[in-house]
N, CA, C and O atoms as a GROMACS GRO file, in nm:
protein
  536
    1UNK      N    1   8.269   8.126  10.605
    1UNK     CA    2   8.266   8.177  10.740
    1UNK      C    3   8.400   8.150  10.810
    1UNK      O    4   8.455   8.229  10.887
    2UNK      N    5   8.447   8.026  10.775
    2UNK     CA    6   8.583   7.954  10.854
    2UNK      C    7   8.695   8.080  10.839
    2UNK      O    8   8.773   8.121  10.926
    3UNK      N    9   8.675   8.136  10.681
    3UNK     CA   10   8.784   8.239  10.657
    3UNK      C   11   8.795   8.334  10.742
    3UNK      O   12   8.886   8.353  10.822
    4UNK      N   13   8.689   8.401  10.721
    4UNK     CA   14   8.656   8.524  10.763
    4UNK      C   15   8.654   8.532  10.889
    4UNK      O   16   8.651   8.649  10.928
    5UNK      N   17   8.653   8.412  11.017
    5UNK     CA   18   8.674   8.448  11.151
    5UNK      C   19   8.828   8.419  11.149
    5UNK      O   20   8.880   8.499  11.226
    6UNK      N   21   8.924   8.335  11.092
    6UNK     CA   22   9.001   8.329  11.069
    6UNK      C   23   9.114   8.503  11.056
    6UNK      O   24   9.217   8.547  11.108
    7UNK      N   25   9.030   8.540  10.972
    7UNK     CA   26   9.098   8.668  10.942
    7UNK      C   27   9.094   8.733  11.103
    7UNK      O   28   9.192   8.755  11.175
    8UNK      N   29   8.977   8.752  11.127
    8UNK     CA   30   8.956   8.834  11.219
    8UNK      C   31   9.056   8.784  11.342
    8UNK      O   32   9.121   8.860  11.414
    9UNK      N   33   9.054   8.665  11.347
    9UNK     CA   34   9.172   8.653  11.456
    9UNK      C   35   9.308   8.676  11.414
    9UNK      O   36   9.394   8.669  11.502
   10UNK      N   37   9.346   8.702  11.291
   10UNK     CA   38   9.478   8.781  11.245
   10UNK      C   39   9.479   8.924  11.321
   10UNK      O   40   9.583   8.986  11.340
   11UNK      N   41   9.346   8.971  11.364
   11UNK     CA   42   9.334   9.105  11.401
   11UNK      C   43   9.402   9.101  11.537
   11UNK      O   44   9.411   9.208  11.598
   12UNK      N   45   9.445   9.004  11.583
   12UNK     CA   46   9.496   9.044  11.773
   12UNK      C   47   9.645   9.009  11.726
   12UNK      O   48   9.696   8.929  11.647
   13UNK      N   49   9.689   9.114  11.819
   13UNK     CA   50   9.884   9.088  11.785
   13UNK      C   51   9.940   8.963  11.751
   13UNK      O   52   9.879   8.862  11.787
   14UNK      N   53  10.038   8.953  11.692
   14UNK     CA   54  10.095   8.831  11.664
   14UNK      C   55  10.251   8.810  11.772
   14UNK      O   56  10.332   8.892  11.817
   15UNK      N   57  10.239   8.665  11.782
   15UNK     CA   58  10.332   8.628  11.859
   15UNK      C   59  10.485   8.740  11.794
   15UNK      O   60  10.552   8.834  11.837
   16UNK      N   61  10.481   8.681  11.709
   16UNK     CA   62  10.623   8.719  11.620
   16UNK      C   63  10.622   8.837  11.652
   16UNK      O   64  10.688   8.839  11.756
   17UNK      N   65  10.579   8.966  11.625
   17UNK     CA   66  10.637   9.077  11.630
   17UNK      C   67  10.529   9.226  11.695
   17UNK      O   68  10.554   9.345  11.675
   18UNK      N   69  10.365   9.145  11.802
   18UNK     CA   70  10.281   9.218  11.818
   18UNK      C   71  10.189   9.322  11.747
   18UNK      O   72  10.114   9.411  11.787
   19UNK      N   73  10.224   9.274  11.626
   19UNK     CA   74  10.135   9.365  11.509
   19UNK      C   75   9.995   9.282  11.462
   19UNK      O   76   9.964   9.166  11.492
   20UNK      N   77   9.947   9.346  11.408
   20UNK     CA   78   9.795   9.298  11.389
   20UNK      C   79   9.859   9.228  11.219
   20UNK      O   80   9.973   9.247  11.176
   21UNK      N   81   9.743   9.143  11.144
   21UNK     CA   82   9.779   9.173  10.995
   21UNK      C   83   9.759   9.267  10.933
   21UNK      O   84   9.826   9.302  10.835
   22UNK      N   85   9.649   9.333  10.986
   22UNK     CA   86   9.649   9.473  10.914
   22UNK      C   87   9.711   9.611  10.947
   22UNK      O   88   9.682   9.721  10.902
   23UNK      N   89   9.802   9.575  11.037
   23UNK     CA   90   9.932   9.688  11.077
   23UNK      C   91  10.062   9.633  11.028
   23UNK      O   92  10.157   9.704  10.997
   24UNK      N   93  10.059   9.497  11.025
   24UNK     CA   94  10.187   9.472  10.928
   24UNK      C   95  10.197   9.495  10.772
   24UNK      O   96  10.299   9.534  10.715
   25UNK      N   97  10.080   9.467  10.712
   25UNK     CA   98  10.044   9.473  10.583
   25UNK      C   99  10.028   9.640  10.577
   25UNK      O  100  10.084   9.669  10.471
   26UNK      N  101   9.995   9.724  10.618
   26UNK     CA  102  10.027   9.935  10.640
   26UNK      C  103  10.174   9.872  10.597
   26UNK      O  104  10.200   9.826  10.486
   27UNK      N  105  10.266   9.882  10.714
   27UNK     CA  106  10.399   9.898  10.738
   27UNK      C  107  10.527   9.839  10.656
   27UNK      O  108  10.648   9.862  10.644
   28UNK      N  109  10.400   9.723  10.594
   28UNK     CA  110  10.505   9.659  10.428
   28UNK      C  111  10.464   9.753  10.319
   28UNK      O  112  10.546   9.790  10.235
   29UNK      N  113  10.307   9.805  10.317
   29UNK     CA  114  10.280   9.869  10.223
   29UNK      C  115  10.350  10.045  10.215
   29UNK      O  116  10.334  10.112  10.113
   30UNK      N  117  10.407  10.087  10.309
   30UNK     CA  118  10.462  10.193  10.359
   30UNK      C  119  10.650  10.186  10.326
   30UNK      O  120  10.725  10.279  10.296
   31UNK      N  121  10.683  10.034  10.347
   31UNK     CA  122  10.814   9.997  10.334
   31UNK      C  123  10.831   9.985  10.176
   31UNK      O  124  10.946   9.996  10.135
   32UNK      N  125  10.727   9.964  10.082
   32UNK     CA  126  10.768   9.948   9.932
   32UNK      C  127  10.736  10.089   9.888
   32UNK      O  128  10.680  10.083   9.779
   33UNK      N  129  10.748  10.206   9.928
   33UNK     CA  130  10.813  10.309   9.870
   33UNK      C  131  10.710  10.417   9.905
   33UNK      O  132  10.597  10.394   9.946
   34UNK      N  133  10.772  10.558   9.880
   34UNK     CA  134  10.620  10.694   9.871
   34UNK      C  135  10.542  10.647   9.787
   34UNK      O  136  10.573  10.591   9.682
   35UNK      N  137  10.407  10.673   9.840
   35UNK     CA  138  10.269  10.678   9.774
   35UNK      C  139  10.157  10.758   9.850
   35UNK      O  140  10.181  10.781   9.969
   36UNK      N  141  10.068  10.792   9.812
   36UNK     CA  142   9.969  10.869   9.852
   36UNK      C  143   9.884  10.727   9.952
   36UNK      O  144   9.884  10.610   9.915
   37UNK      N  145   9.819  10.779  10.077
   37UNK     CA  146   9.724  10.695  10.160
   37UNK      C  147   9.673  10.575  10.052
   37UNK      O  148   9.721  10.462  10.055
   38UNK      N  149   9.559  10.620   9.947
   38UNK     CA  150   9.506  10.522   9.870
   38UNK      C  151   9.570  10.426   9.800
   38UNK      O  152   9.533  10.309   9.803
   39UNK      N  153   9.709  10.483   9.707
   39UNK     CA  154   9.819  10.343   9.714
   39UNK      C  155   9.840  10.264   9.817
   39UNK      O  156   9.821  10.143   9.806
   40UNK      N  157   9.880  10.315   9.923
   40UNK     CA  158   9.892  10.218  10.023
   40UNK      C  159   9.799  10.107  10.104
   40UNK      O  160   9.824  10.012  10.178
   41UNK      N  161   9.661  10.178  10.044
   41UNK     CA  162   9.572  10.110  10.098
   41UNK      C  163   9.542   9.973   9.939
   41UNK      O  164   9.505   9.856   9.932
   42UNK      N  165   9.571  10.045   9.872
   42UNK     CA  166   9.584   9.943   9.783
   42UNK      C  167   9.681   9.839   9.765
   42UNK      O  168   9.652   9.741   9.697
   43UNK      N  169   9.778   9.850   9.812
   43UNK     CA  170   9.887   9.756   9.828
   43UNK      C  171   9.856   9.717   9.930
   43UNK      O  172   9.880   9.597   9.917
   44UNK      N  173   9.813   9.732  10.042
   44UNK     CA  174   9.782   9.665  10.173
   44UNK      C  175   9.646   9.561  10.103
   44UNK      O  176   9.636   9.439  10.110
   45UNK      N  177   9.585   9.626  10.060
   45UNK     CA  178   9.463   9.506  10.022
   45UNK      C  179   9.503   9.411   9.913
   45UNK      O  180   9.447   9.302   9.904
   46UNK      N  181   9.602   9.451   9.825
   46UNK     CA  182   9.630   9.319   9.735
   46UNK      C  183   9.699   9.223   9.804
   46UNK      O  184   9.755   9.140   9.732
   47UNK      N  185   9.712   9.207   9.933
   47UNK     CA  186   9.768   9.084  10.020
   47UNK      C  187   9.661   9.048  10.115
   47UNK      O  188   9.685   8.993  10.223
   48UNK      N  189   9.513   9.088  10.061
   48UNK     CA  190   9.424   9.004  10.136
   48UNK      C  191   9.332   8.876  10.007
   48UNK      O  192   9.269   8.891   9.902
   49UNK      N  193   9.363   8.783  10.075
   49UNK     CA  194   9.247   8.724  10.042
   49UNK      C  195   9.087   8.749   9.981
   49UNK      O  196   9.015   8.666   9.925
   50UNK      N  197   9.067   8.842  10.001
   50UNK     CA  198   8.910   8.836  10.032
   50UNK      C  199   8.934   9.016  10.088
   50UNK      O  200   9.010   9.019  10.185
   51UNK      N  201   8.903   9.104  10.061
   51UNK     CA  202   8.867   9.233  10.087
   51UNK      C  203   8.824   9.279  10.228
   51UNK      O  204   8.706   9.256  10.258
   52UNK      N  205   8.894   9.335  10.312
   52UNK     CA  206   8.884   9.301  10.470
   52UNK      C  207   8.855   9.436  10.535
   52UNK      O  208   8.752   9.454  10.601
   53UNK      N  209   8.963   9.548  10.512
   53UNK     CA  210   8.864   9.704  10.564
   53UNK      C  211   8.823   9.761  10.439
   53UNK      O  212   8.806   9.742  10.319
   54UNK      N  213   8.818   9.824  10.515
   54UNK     CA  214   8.758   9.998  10.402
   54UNK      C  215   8.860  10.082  10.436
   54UNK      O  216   8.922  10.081  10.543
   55UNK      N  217   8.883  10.187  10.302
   55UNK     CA  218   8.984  10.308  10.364
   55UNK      C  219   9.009  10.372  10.479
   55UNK      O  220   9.114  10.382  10.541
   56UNK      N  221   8.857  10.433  10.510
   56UNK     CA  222   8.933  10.515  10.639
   56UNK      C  223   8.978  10.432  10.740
   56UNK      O  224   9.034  10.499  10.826
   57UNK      N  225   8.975  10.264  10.776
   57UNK     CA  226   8.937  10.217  10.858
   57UNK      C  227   9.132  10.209  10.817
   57UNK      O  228   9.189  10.230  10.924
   58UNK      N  229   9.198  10.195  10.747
   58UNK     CA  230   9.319  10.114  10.684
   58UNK      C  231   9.397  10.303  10.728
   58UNK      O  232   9.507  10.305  10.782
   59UNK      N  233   9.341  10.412  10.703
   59UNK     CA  234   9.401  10.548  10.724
   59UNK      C  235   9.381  10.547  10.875
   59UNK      O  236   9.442  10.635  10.936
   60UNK      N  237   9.345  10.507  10.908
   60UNK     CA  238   9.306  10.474  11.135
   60UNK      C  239   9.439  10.419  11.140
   60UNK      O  240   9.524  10.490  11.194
   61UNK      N  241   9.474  10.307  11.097
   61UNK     CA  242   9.634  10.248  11.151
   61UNK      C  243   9.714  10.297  11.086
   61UNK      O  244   9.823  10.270  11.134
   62UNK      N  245   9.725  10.362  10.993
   62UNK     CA  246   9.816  10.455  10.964
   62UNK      C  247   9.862  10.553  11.062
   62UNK      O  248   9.970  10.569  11.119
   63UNK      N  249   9.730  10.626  11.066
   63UNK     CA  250   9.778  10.710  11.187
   63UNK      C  251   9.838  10.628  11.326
   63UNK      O  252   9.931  10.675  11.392
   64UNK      N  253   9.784  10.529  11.350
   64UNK     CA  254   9.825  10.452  11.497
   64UNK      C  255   9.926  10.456  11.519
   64UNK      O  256   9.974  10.489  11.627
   65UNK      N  257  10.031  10.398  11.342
   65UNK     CA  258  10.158  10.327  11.369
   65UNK      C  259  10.249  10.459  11.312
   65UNK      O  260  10.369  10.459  11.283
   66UNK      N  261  10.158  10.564  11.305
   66UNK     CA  262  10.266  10.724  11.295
   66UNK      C  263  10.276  10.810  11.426
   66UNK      O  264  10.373  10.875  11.463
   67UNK      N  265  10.126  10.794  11.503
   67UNK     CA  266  10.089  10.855  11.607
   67UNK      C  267  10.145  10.787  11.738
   67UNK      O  268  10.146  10.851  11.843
   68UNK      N  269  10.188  10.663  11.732
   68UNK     CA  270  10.213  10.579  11.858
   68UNK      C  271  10.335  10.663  11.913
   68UNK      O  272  10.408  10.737  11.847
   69UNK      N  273  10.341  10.626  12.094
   69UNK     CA  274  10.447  10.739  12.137
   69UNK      C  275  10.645  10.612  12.115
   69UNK      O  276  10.760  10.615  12.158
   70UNK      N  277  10.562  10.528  12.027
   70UNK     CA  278  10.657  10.394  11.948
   70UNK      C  279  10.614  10.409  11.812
   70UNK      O  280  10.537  10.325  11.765
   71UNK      N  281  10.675  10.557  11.708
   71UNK     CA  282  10.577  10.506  11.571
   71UNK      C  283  10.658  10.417  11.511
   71UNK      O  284  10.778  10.411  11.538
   72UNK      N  285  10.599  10.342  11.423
   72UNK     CA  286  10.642  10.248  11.306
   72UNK      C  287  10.642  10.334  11.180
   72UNK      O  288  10.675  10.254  11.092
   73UNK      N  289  10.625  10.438  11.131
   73UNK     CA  290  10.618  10.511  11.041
   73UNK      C  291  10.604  10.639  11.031
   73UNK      O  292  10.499  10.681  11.080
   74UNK      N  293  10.712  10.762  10.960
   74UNK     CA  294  10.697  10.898  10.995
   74UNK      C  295  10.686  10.922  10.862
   74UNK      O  296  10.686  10.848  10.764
   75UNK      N  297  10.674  11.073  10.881
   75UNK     CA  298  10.627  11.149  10.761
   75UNK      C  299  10.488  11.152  10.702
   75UNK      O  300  10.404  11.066  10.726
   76UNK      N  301  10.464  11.282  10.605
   76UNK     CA  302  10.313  11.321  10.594
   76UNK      C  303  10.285  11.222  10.445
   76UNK      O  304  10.377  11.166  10.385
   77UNK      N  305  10.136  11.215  10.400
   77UNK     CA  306  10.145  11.113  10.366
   77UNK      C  307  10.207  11.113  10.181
   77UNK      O  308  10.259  11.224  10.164
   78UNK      N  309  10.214  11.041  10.067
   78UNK     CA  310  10.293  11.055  10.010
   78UNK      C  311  10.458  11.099  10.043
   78UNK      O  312  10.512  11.140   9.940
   79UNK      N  313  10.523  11.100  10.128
   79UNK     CA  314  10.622  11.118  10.190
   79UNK      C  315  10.671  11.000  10.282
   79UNK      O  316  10.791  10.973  10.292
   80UNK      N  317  10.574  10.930  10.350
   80UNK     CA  318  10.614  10.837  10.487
   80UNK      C  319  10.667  10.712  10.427
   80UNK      O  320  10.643  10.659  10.318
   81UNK      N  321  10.755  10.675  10.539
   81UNK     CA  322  10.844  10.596  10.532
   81UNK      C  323  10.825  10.512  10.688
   81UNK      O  324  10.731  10.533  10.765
   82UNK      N  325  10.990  10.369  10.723
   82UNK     CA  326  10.945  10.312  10.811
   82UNK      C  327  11.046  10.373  10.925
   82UNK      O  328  11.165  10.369  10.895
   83UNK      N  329  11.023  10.410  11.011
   83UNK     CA  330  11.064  10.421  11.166
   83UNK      C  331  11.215  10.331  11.180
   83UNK      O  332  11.232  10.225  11.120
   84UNK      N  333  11.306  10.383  11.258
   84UNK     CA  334  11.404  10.242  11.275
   84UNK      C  335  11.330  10.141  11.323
   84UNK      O  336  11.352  10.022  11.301
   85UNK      N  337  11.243  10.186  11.388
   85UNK     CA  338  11.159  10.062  11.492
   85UNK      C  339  11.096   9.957  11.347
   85UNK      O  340  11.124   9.842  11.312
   86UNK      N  341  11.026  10.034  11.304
   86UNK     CA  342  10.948   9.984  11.203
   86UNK      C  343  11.051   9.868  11.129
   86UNK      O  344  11.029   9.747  11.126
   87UNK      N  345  11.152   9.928  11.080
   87UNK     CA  346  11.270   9.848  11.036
   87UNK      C  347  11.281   9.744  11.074
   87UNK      O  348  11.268   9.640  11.010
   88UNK      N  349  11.310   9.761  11.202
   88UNK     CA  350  11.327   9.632  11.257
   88UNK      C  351  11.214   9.509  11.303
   88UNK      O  352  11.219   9.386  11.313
   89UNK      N  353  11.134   9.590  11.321
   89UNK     CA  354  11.000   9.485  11.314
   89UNK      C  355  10.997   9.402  11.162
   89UNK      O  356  10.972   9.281  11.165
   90UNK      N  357  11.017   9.458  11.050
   90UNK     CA  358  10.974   9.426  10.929
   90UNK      C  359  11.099   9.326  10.913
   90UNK      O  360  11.099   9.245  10.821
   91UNK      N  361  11.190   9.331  10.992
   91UNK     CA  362  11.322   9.258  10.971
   91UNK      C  363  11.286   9.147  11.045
   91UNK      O  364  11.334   9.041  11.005
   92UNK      N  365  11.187   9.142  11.181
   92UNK     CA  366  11.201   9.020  11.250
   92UNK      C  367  11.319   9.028  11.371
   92UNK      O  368  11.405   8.946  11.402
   93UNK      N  369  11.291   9.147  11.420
   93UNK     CA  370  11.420   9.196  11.527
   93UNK      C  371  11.392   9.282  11.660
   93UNK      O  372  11.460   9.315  11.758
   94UNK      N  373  11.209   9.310  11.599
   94UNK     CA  374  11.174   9.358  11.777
   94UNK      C  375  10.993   9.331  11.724
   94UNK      O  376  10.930   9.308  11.621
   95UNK      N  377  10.955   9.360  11.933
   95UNK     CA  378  10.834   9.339  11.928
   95UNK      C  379  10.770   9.482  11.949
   95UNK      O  380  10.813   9.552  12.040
   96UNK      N  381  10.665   9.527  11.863
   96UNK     CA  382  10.632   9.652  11.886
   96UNK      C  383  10.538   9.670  12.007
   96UNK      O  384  10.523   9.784  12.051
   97UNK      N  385  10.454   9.537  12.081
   97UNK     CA  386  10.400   9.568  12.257
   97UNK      C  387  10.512   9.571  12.328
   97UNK      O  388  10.477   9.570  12.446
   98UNK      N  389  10.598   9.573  12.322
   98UNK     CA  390  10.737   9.569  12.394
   98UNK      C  391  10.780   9.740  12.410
   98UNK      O  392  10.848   9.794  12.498
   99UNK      N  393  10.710   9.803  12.283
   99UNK     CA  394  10.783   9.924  12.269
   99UNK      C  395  10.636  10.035  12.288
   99UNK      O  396  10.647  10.150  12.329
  100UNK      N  397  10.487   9.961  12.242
  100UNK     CA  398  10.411  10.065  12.283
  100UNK      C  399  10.280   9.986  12.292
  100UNK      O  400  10.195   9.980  12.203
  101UNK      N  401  10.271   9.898  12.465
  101UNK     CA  402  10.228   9.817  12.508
  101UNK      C  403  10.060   9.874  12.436
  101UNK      O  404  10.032   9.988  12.399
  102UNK      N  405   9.973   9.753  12.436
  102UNK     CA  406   9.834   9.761  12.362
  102UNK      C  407   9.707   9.828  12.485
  102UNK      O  408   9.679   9.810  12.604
  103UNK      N  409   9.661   9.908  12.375
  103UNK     CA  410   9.521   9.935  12.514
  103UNK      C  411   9.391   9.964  12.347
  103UNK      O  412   9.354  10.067  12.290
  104UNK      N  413   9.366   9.840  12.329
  104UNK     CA  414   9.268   9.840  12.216
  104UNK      C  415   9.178   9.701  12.218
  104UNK      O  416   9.204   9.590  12.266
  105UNK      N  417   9.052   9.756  12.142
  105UNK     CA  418   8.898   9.650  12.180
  105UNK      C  419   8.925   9.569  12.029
  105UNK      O  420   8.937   9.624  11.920
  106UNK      N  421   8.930   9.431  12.058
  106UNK     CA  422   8.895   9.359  11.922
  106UNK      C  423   8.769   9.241  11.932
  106UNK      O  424   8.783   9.138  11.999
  107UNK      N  425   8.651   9.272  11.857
  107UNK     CA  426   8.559   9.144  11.890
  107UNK      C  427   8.508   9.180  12.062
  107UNK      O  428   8.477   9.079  12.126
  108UNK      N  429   8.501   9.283  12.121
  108UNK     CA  430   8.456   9.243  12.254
  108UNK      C  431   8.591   9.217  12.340
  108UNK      O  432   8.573   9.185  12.458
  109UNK      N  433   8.687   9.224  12.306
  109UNK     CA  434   8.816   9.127  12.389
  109UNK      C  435   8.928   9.276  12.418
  109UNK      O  436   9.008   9.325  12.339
  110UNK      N  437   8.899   9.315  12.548
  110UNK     CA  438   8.986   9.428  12.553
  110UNK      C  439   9.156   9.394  12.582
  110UNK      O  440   9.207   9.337  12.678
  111UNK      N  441   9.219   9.454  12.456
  111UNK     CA  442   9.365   9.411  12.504
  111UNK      C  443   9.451   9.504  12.558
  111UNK      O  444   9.456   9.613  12.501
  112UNK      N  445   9.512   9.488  12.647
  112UNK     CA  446   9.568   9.551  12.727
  112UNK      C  447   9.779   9.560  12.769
  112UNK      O  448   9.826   9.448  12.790
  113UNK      N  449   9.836   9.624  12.774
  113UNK     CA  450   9.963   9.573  12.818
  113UNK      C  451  10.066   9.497  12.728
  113UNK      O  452  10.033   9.471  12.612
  114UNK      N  453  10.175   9.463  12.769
  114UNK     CA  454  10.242   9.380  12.659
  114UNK      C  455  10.259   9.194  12.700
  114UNK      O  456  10.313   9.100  12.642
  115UNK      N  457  10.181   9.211  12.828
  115UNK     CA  458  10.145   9.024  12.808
  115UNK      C  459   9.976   9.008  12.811
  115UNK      O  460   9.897   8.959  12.892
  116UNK      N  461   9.958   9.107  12.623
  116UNK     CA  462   9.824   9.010  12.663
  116UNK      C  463   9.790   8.885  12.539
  116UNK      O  464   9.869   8.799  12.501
  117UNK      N  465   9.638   8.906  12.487
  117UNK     CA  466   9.625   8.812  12.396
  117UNK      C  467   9.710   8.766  12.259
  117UNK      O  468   9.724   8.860  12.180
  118UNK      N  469   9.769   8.643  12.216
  118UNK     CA  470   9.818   8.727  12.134
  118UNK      C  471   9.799   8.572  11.993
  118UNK      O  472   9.781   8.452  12.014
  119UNK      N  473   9.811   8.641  11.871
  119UNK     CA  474   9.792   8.546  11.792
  119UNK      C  475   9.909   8.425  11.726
  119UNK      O  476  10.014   8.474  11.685
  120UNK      N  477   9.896   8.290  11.716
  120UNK     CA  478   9.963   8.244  11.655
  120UNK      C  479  10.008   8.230  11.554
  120UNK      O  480  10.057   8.118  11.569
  121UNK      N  481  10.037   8.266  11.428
  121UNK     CA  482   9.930   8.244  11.323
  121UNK      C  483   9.995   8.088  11.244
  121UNK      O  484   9.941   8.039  11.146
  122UNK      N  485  10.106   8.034  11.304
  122UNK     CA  486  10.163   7.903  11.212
  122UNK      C  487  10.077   7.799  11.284
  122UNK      O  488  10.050   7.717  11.197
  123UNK      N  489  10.014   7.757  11.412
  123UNK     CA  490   9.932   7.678  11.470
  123UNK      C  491   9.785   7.754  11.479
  123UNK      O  492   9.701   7.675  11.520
  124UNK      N  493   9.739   7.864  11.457
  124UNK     CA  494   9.581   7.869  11.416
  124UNK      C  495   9.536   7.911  11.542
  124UNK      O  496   9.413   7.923  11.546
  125UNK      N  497   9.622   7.948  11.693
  125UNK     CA  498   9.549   7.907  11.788
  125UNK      C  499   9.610   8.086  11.845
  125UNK      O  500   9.677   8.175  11.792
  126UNK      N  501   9.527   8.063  12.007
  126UNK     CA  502   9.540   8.207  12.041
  126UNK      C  503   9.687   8.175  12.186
  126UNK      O  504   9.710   8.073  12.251
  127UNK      N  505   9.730   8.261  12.187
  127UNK     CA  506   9.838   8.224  12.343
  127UNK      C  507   9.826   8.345  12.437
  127UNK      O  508   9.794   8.452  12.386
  128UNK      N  509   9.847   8.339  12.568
  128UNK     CA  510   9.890   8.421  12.692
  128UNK      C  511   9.979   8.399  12.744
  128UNK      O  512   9.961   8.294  12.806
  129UNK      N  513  10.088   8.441  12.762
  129UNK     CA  514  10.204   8.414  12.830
  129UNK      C  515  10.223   8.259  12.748
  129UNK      O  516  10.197   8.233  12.630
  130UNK      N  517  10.263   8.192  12.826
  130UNK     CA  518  10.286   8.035  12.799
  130UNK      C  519  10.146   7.946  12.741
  130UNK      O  520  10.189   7.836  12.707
  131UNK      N  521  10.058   7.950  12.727
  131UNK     CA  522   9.977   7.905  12.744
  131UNK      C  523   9.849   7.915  12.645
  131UNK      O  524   9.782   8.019  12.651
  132UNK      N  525   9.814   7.825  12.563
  132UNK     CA  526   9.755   7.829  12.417
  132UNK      C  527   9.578   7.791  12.461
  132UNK      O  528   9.517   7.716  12.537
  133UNK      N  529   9.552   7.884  12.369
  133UNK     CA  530   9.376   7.885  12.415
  133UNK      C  531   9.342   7.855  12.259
  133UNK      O  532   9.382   7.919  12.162
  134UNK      N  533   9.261   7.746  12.263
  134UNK     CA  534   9.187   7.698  12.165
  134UNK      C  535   9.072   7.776  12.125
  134UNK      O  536   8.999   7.736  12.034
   0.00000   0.00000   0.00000
């Protein structure tokens, strides 16, 4: 159980760069080369632990981080690649709520804007602005 809520709090942006784990793990799986949706969803899942979406749910942030009016990834699929933005996120050089502030439900917890919830993931804990919520 410890895991698995664990994971789920990987699901709210991360301090470092406002991506979820499962929009960073798209956008690495997108950055190691063309492949069709299901490769990618397969390379996105061989960096889970424990088996975490289902396809269409993993083809939803695909589209997010192609469709955002900030995409992280263009082109149709077998074709797509990463965004400069994307680039630089994957580099550790920008924050993507910075570039296409959040308006999405996780667990009940509506996030909103680019100061909202956001995850730690080297201390385990959640932050707002300054300020760490256990």
């Amino acid at each position: 159980m410890r895991g698995g809520l664990r994971r789920l709090c990987e699901e709210y942006p991360w301090l470092a760069d406002g991506l979820s784990r499962s929009q960073r793990q798209a956008l690495q799986s997108v950055a190691q080369g063309p492949a069709r949706n299901d490769e990618l969803f397969r390379r996105a899942q061989a960096r889970e632990e424990a088996p975490f979406l289902g396809d269409s749910a993993f083809y939803a942030i695909l589209d997010d981080l192609r469709n955002s009016h900030a995409p992280l990834i263009e082109g149709d699929e077998g074709m797509a690649e990463p965004t400069a933005l994307g680039r630089r996120i994957l580099g550790g050089d920008a924050d993507w709520l910075e570039e296409a502030p959040s308006d999405r439900w996780i667990g009940g917890v509506h996030l909103s804007g680019v100061r909202t919830l956001r995850w730690d993931d080297t201390r385990g804990t959640f932050k707002l602005a300054e300020e760490a919520v256990d």
